[in-house]
C-alpha positions in Angstrom: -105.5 9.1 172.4 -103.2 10.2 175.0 -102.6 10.3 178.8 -100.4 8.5 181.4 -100.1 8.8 185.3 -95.6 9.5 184.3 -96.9 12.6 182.5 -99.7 13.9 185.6 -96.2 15.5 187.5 -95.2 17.3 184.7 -98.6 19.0 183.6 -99.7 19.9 187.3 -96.3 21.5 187.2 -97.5 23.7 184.2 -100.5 24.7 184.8 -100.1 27.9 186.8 -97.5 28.9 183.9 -99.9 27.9 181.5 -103.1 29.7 182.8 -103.3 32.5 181.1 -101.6 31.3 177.7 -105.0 28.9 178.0 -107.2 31.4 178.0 -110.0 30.6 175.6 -110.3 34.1 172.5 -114.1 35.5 172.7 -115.7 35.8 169.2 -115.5 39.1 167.5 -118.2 37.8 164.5 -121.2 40.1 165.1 -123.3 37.4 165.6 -121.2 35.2 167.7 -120.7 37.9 170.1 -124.1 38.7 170.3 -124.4 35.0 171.2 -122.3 34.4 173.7 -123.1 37.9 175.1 -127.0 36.5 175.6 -125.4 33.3 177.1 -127.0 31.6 174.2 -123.8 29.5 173.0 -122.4 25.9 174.5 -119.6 25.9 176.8 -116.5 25.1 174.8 -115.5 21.9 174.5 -111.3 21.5 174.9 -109.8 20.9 171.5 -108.0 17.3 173.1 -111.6 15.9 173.5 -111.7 15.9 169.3 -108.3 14.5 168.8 -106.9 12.8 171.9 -109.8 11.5 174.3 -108.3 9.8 177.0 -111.6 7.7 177.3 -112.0 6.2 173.6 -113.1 2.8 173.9 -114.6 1.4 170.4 -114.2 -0.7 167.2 -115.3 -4.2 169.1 -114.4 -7.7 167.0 -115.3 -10.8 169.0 -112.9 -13.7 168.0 -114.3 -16.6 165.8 -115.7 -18.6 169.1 -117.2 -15.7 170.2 -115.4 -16.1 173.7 -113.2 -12.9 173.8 -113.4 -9.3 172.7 -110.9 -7.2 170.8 -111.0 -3.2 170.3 -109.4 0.2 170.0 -108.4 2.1 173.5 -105.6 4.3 174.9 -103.0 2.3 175.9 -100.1 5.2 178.1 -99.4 8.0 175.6 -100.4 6.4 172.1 -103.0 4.3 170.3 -103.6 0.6 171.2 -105.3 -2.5 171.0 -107.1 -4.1 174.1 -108.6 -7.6 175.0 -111.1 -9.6 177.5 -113.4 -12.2 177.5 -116.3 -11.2 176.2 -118.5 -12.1 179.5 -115.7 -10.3 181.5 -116.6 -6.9 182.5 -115.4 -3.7 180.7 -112.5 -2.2 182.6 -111.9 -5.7 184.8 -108.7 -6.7 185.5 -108.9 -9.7 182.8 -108.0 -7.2 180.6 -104.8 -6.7 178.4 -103.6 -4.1 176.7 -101.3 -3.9 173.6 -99.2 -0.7 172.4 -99.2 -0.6 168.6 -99.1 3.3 167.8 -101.5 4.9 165.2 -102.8 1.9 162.8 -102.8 2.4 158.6 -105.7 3.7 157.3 -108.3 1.0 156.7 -109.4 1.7 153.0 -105.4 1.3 151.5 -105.2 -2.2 153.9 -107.9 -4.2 154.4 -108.9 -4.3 158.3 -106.7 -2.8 160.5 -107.0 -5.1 162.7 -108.1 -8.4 163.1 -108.4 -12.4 164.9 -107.1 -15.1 163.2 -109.3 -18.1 162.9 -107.7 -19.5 166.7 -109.4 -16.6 168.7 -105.8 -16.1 170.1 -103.6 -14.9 167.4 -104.1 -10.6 166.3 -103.0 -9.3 163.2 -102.7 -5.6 162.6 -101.4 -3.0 159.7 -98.9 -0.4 160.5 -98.0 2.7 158.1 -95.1 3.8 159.9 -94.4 7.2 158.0 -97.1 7.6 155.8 -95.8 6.2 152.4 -98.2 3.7 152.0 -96.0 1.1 152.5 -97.8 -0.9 155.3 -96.7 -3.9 157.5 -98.3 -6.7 158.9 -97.9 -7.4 162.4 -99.3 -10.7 164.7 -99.6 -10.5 168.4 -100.0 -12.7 171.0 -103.4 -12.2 173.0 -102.4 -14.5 175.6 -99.1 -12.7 175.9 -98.9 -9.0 176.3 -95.7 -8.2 176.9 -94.4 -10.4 173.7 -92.9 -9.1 171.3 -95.3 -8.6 168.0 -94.0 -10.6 165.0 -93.3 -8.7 161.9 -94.9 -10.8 159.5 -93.4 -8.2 156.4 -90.7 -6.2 158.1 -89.8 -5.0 154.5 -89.1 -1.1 154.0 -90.9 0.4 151.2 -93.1 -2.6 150.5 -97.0 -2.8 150.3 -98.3 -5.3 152.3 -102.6 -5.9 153.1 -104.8 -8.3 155.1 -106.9 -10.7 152.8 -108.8 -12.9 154.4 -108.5 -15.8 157.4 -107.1 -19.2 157.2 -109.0 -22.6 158.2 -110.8 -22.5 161.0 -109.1 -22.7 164.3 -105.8 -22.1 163.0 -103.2 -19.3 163.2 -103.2 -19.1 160.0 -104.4 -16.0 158.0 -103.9 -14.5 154.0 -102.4 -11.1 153.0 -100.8 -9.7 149.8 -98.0 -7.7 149.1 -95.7 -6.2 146.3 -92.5 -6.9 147.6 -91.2 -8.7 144.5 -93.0 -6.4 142.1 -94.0 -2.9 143.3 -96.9 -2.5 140.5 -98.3 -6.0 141.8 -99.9 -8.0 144.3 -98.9 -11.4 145.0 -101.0 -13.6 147.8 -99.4 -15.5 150.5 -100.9 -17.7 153.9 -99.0 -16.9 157.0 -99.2 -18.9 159.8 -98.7 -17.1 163.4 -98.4 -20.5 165.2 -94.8 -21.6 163.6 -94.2 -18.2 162.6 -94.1 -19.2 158.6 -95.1 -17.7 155.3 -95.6 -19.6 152.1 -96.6 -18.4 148.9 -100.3 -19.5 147.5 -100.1 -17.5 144.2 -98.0 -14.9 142.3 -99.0 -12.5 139.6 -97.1 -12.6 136.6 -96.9 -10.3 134.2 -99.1 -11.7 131.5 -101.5 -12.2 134.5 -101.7 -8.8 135.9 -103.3 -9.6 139.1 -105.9 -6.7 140.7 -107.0 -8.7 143.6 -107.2 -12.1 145.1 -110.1 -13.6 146.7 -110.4 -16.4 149.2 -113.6 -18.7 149.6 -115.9 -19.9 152.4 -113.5 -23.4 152.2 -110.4 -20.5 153.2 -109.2 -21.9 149.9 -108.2 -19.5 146.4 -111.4 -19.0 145.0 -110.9 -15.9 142.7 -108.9 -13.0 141.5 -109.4 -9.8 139.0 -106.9 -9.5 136.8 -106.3 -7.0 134.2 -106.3 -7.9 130.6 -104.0 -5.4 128.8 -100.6 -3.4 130.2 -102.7 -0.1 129.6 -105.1 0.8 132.6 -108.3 1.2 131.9 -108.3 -2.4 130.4 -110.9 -4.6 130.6 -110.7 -6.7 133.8 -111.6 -10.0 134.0 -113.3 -11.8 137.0 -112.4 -15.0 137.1 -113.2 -18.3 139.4 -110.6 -21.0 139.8 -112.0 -24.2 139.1 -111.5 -27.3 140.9 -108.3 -28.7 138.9 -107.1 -25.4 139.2 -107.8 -23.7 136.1 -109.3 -20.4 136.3 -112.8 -19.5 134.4 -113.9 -16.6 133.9 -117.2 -15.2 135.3 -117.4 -11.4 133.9 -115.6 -9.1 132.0 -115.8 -5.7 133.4 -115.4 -2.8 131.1 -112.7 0.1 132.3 -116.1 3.0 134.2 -117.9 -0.5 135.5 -117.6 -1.8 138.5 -117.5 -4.9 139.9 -116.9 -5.9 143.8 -116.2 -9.4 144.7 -117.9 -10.2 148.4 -118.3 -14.1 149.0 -117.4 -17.0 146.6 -119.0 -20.1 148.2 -117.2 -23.1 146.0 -119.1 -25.8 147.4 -122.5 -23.9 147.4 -122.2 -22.5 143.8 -122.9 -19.4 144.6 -121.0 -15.8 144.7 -122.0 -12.5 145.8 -121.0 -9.3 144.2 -121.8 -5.1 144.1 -122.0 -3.9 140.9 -123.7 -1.3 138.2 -122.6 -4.0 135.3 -125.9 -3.0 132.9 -127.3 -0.4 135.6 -126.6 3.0 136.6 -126.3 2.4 140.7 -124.8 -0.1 142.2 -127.1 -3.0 143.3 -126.3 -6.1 145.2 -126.3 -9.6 143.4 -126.1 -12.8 143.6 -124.6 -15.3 141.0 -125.1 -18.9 140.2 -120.7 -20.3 139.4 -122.3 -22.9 137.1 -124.6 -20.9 134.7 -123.4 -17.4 135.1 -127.3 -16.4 136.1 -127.4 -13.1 138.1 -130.2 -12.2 140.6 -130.6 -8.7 142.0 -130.8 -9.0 146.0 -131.4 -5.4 146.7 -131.3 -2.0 144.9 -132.0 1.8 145.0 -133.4 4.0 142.5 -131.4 7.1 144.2 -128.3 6.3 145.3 -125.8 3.3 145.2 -125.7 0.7 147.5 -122.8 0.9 150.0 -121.7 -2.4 151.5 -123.4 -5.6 152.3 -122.9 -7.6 155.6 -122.6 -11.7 155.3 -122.7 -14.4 158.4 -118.7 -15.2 159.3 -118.6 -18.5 158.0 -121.2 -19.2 154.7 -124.5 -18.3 153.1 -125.8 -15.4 152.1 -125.7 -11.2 152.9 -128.4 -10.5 155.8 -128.1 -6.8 155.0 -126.9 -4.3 152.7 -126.5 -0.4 153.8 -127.5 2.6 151.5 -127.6 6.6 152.2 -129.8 8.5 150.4 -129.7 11.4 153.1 -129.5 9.8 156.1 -127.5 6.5 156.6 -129.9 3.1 156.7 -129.2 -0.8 157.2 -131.9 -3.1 155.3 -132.3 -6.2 156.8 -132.4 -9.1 154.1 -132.8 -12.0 157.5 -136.1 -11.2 158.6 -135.6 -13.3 161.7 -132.2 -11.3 162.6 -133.9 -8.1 162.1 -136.2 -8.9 164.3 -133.4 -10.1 167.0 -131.8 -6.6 166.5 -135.3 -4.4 167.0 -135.8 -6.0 170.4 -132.0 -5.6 170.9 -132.8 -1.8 170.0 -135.8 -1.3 172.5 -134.1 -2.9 175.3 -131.2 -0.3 174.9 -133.8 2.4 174.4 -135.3 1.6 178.0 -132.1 1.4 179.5 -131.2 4.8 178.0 -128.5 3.7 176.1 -129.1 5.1 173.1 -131.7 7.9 171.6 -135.2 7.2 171.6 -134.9 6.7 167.8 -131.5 5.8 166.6 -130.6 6.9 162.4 -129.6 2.4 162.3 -128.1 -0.1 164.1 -126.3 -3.4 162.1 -124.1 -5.9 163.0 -120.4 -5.5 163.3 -118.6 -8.4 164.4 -120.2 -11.6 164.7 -119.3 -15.1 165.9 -118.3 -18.2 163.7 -121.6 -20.0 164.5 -123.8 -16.2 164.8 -124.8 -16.9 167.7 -123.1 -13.9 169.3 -122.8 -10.2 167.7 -121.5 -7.1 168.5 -124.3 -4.6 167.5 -123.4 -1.2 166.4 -126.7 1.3 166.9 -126.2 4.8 165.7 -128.0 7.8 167.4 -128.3 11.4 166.8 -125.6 11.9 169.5 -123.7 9.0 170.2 -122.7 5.8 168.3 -122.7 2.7 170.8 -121.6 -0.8 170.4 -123.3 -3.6 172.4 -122.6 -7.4 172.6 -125.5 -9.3 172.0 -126.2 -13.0 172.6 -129.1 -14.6 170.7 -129.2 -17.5 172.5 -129.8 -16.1 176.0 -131.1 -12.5 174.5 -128.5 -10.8 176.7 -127.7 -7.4 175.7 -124.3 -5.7 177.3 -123.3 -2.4 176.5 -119.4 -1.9 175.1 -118.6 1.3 174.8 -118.5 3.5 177.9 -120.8 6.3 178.2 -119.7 9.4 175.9 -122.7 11.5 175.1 -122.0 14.8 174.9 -124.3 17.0 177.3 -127.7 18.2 175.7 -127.5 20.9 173.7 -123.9 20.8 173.2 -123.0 19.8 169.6 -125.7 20.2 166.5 -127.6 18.1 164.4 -125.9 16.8 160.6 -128.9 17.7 158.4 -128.8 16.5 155.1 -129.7 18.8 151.9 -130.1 18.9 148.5 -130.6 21.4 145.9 -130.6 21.9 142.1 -127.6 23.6 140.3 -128.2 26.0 137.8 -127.9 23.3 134.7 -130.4 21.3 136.5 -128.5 18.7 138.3 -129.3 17.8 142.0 -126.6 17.7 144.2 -127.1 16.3 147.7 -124.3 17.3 150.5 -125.0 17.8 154.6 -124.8 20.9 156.9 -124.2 21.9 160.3 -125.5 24.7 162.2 -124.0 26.0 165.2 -125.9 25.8 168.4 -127.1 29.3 170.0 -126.3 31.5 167.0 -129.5 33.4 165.6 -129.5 34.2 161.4 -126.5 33.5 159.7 -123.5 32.6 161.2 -120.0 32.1 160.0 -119.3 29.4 157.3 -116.7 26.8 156.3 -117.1 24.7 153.4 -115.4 21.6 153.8 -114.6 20.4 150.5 -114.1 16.4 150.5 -111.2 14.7 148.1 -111.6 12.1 145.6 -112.9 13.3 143.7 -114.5 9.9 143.3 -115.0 9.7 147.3 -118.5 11.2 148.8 -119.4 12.7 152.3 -121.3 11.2 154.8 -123.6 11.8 157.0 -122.4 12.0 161.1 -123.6 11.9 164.6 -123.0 14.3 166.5 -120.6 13.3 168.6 -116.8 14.6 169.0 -115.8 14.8 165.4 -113.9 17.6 163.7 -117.3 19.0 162.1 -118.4 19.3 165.6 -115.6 20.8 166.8 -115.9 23.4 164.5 -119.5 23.9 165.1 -118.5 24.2 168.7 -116.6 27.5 167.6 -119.8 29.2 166.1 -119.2 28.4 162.7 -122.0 26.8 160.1 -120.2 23.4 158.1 -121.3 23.0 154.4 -120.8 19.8 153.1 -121.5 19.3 149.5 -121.4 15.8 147.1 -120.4 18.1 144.1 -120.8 16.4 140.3 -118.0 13.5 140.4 -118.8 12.0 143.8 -119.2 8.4 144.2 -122.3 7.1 145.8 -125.0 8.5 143.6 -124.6 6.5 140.1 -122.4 6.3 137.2 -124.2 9.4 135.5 -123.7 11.2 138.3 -119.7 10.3 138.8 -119.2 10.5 135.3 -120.9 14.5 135.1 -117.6 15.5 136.5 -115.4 14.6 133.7 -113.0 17.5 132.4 -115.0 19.7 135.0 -112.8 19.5 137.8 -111.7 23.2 137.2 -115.1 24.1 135.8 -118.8 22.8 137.0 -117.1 20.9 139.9 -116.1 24.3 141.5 -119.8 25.9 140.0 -121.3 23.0 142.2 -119.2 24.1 145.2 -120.1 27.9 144.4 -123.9 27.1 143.9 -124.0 24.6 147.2 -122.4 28.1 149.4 -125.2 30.4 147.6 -127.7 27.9 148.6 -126.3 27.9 152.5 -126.3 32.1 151.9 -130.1 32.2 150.6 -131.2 29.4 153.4 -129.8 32.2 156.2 -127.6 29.9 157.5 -124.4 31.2 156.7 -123.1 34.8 156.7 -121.8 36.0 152.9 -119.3 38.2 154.7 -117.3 35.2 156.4 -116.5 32.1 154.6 -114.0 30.1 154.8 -112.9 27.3 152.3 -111.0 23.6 154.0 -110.1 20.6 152.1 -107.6 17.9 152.0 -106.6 16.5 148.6 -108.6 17.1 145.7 -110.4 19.5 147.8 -107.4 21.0 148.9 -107.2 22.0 145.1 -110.7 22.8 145.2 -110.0 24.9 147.8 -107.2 26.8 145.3 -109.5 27.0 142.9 -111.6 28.5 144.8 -109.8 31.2 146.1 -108.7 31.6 142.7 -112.0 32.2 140.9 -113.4 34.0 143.5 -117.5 33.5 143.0 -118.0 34.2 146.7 -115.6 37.1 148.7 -113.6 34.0 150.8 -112.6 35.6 154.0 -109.4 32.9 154.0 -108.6 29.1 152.7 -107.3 25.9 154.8 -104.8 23.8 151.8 -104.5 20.2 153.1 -102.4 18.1 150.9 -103.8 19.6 147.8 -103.3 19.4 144.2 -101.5 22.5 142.9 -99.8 20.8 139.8 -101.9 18.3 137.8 -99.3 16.7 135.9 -96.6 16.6 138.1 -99.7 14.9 140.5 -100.1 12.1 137.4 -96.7 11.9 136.6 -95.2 10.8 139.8 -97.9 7.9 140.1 -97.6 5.4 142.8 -96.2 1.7 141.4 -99.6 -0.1 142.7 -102.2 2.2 141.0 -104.2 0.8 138.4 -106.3 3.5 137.8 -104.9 6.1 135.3 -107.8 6.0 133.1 -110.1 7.1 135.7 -107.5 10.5 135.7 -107.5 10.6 132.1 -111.3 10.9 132.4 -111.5 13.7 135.0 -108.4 15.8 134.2 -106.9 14.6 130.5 -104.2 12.9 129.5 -100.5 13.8 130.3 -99.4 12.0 127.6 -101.0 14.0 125.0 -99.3 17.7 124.7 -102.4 19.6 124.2 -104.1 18.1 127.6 -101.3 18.2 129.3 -100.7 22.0 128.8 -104.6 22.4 129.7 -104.2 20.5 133.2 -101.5 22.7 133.8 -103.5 25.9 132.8 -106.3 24.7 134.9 -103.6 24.0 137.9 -103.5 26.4 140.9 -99.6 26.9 140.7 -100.6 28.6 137.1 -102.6 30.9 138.6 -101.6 31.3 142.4 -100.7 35.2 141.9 -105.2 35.9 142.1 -104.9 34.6 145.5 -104.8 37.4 148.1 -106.3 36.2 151.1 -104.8 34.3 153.7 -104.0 30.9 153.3 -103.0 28.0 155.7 -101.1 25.0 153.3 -100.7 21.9 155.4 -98.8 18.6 154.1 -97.1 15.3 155.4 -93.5 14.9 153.9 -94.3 11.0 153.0 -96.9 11.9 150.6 -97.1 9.5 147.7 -100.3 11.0 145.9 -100.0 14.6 146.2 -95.9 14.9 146.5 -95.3 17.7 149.2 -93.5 19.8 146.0 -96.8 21.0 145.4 -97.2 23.0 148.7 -93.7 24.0 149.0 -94.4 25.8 145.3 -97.9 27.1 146.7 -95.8 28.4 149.7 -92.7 29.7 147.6 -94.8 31.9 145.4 -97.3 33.1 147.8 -94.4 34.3 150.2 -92.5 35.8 146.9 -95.5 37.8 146.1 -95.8 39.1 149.8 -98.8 37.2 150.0 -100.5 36.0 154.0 -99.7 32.2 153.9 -98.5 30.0 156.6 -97.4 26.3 156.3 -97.4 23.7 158.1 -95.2 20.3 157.1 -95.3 16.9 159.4 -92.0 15.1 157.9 -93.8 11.7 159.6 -97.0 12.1 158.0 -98.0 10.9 154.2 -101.7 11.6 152.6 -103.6 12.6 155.9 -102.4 13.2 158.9 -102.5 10.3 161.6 -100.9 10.7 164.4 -102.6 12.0 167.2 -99.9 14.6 168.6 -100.0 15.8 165.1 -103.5 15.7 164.7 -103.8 18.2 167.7 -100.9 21.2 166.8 -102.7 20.8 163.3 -106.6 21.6 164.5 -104.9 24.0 167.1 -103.7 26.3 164.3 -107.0 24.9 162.0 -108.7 27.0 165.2 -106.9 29.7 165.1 -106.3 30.3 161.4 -110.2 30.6 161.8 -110.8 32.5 164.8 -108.4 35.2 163.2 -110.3 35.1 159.6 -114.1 34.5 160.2 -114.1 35.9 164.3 -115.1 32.6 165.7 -114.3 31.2 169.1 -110.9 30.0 170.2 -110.4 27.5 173.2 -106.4 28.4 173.5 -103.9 26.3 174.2 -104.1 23.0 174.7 -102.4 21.4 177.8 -102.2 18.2 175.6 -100.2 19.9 173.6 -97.0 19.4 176.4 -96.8 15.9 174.9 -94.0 15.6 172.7 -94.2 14.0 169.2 -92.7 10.3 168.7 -92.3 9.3 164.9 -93.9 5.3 165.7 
């Protein structure tokens, strides 16, 4: 997100040099060319409007009193944070602006950003090189140009948001390792005086997972681990009102058992889990007895998340995706506050005439104002509605692609040839008649899924945008469709894992939607190995591969384990166990860098030098050996980057050569050069 009136000079400057280095590369794909020769393809959509859009306005979170707004914008050259009141208009000059750079990654934090219980006070989570190693920040929403305060300016310390402090203070919760890397201990911080003080540590005969805090903002719960080994039983437990902790569940080492909402004075607690079920199902538990009642379930699929009022009571909605994405509404009254909410945006145009869901995203201490997030085929809009007056005001500035411009995410499912379905998602290019070329984009995890998309400026759609057909497929493994299902991938990461992959591209081949000629293989992670192994085995004739931070040495992957995992066991599982000679010299058989020499096509390896998961060593050897054996490779390294790449300048020279790399190997379009790509690159 990118742009600034001090840079305009500068580009103008360039542009006559630049105009024929822009020049956008026709497709040589049969198919494609035939296309665009019929005038049947989209115009081509700049690669900056994927990565760096100027006008990105989104993530809304109204403060407790429901009296200002807080969101994600461009702020000069970089990623910020903006602010208003919430009846202020969008753009006004009540508005102030923050520069924080790119933010961590939500799902290794807690929220990225967030208000403190005073509606003045914003926290936020910085990973400054990629490491993992994030810091909490507090800025002053009534002062812009104040100087953020570091809550945990400590290098090579973990630090997360946990939860906010009493109501209408500064005060707010978070965790960190610094004393002991391999743990978390919880703290309260208070932004007013600018003070931290420790609420609870975990020793070592503790082993403390996670920390919970209560409706009454007080310690409520933790998880803690029972024995040194992972893969222990954990223990749930709820601290009492002397302050003795009792334990609610035990949770064996392949359950699972997700803490939402402990209400103390209530008696109640809220939980997802598949304790005594194959899916995951949403419960509620009575503190006193132990009693469980199941709130909501799915015979298909597990349930995702839940959504709970700020302050107390129970979950008003849970969301599931069985194919498409879908928000049940538990609140009958609420669902039928947001339906009307829906119809008036559908008659102002808004939205499409049947959005895939809309739920609530941010709501008010008291509910009576919510920031409604509604979901279309197209366009994903965020709207501020208050219940009292049944106002409705639209957030996020108009972004909807022109008709006919990007493609629909269909979803799929098929049946492998030992009988198992497997469920994944597809894109088809606009304009391109019979097959077309293909990338399979291969997700990580593998104990992660795929999801379905709108169609709005995504990477999938970017690709799509070049003529090429996206596979998608939630191979054996995958989270999100039960414990069988997840489970059906052990010790088959180099075996029926890559046969689901193989069968999911025949099934694309015998649908006529993509070309058996031209395929192309991207992943980051475990499907960056995937993407090895595929190359390696060879079931379809790969026209080239895309290597994002992927796994070409199993053990050296396990050996080098990050001090806050607890999760070995779920490795031991899936690939074997380092520890034991005999698995260990099968991981390594089954590793790419054991069998790297059967790759012949060209490969693109991409990797951040922070990476704590997959250590970059595993590239460089991918690279080393490819090169020695005169093999087509190129490699790309950011050296302010860790497990994905985040920042926005890298982002773009990455799907630049992504574009190319493709254009070259499967003869899709190519928009050129990028005039973004003039901006330098600031390590932030």
């Amino acid at each position: 997100m990118v742009h600034g009136p001090r840079w305009l000079a500068v580009l103008a400057a360039s542009l006559t040099m630049l105009t024929l280095a822009a020049c956008s590369t026709a497709p040589t794909d049969p198919a494609l060319a035939q296309a665009q020769k019929s005038g049947d393809l989209p115009p081509l959509v700049p690669l900056r409007r994927f990565v760096a859009n100027i006008d990105y306005v989104d993530g809304h979170s109204l403060s407790p009193d429901g009296k200002k707004l807080l969101w994600v914008q461009t702020v000069g050259t970089d990623v910020g944070l903006a602010v208003r009141a919430s009846d202020a208009p969008l753009g006004g000059p009540g508005t102030r602006t923050f520069a924080t750079g790119t933010l961590a990654r939500p799902f290794i934090s807690g929220p990225t950003y967030s208000w403190l219980p005073d509606g003045r006070y914003i926290s936020y989570i910085k990973d400054f090189t990629g490491d993992e190693n994030t810091q909490l920040f507090v800025l002053d929403s009534d002062a812009p140009d104040a100087k953020p305060w570091a809550v945990t300016p400590w290098p090579g310390v973990r630090s997360a948001y946990v939860a906010r402090g009493e109501p209408g203070s500064a005060r707010f919760y978070f965790s960190t390792n610094r004393r002991d890397r391999s743990s978390m201990d919880l703290f309260e911080a208070d932004a007013a005086t600018r003070t931290v003080r420790e609420v609870a540590r975990s020793e070592p005969d503790s082993r403390v997972v996670s920390w919970f805090i209560g409706t009454d903002r007080q310690l409520a719960g933790r998880t803690r681990q029972l024995g040194s080994e992972d893969g222990s039983d954990l223990a749930v437990e709820i601290r009492a009102a002397d302050g003795s902790w009792q334990r609610l569940r035990t949770v064996k080492p392949f359950d699972f058992f997700a803490l939402h909402r402990i209400d103390p004075k209530g008696g109640r607690l809220w939980a997802m889990t598949n304790m005594g079920r194959d899916k995951a199902a949403l419960v509620e538990i009575d503190l006193a007895s132990g009693r469980e009642r199941v709130l909501a379930e799915d015979a298909d699929v597990d349930l995702d998340y839940a959504q709970y009022p700020p302050a107390e009571g129970a979950p008003y909605g849970y969301a599931k995706e069985p194919g498409l994405p879908r928000f049940e509404y538990l609140d009958a009254a609420l669902a039928g506050e947001v339906a009307k909410a829906v119809q008036t945006a559908r008659e102002r145009d808004w939205i499409d005439a049947d959005p895939v869901l809309t739920r609530p995203q941010s709501v008010s201490e008291d509910s009576r104002r919510m920031v409604l997030r509604t979901v279309g085929g197209e366009e994903s809009v965020e709207m501020l509605l208050d219940r009292d007056t049944r106002q409705l005001t639209r957030l996020t500035p108009p972004r909807k692609p022109e008709p006919g411009l990007f493609s629909p995410t269909e979803p799929f499912a098929f049946k492998t040839s030992d009988g198992l379905t497997v469920h994944g998602y597809v894109v088809r290019p606009r304009g391109v008649k019979g097959p077309a070329p293909l990338v399979v984009d291969i997700h990580g995890g593998p104990w992660a899924r795929d999801s379905w998309q709108t169609a709005g400026f995504t990477n999938t759609q970017m690709l799509a945008n070049r003529g090429y057909a996206v596979l998608k497929v939630n191979y054996r493994g995958s989270t999100g469709y039960g414990r069988a299902f997840m489970l059906a991938g052990a010790h088959e990461y180099n075996g029926r894992i890559q046969r689901d992959i193989a069968e999911a591209v025949q099934w694309a081949i015998d649908q006529g939607i993509g070309d058996p000629q031209r395929i192309a293989v991207l992943g980051g992670s475990f499907g960056g190995f995937s993407v090895l192994a595929q190359l390696i085995q060879k079931p379809h004739d790969y026209r080239c591969g895309i290597d994002m931070v992927g796994v070409a040495n199993w053990p050296r992957v396990i050996e080098n384990w990050p001090p806050f995992w607890r999760n070995r066991h779920y490795f031991a599982m899936t690939f074997g166990d380092v520890a034991k000679p005999d698995e260990r010299a099968e991981m390594l058989a089954n590793s790419p860098i054991s069998n790297i020499d059967r790759i012949t096509v060209p490969l693109l390896v991409i990797h951040g030098g922070n990476d704590v998961r997959v250590l970059r060593q595993d590239s460089d050897d991918v690279v080393a050996e490819l090169r020695r054996l005169g093999r087509p490779v190129q490699y790309m390294t950011f050296p302010d980057e860790g497990h994905s790449v985040r920042k926005w300048r890298n982002r773009l020279a990455l799907w630049r050569e992504v574009e190319d790399t493709l254009a070259t190997c499967l003869g899709g379009r190519s928009n050129g050069f990028d005039y973004y790509e003039l901006m330098p690159r600031q390590m932030r």
